[in-house]
N, C-alpha and C positions, 0 to 999 in steps of 0.2 A: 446522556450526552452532557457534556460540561463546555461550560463556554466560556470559563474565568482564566482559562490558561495563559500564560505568557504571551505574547506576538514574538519573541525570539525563539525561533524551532528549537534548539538543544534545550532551553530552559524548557517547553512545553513536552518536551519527551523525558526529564525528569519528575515534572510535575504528573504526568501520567502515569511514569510509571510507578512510582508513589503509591498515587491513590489505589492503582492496580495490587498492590503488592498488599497495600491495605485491605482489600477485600480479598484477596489471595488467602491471607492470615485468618484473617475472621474466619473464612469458609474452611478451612484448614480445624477450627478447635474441634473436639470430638466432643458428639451428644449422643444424649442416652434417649432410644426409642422405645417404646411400648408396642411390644407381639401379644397379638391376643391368641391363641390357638382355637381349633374347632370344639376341645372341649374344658372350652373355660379357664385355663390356668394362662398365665401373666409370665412372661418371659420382659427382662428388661434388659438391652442388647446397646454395647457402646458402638458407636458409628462415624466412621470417619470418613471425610469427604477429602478428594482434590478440584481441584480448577485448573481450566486451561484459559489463560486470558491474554488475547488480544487486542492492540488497539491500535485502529486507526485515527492518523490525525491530521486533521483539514486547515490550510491556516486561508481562509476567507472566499474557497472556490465554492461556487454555485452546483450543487449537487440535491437527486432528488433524493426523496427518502429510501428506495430502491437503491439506487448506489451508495447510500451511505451505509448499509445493510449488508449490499454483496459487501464492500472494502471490508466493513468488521468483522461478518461471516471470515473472508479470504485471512485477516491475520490471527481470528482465532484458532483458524486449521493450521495456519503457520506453526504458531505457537503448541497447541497439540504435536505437531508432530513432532517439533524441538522439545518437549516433554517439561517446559517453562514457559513463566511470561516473557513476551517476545514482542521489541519495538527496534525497530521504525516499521511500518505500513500506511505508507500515505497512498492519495491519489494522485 
């Protein structure tokens, strides 16, 4: 959760999506993992991930941890199903 965001909603839906896009990338680079097999030989296998990322954004409403959970949960299926990062999802 980040709380350094703007108080101007489009400024803080830039700022989110940002940092979003920044972890997007990162999880995006491709690593190399280690297969061990049942008899002993070493396979090293490159791996590539995506993300689907969501983000809701709250500008100062009282909310429990439970709703602030469904709302993110709700805009990362958004965003899944839009098949990218996906804003606005507010409460």
């Amino acid at each position: 959760m980040f709380r350094e965001f703007d108080n101007d909603r489009a400024a803080s839906q830039v700022q989110a999506d940002s940092v979003a896009e920044k972890i997007r990338a990162s999880l995006a680079q491709p690593y190399l993992v280690e297969v061990h097999s049942s008899d002993g030989s070493v396979c090293i296998v490159q791996h590539h991930c995506t993300a689907s990322i969501g983000v809701a954004l709250f500008a100062g409403e009282t909310l429990s941890q439970v709703d602030v959970c469904k709302y993110a949960d709700a805009a990362m299926y958004q965003a899944k199903g839009a098949g990218h990062l996906q804003l606005p999802l507010s409460a």
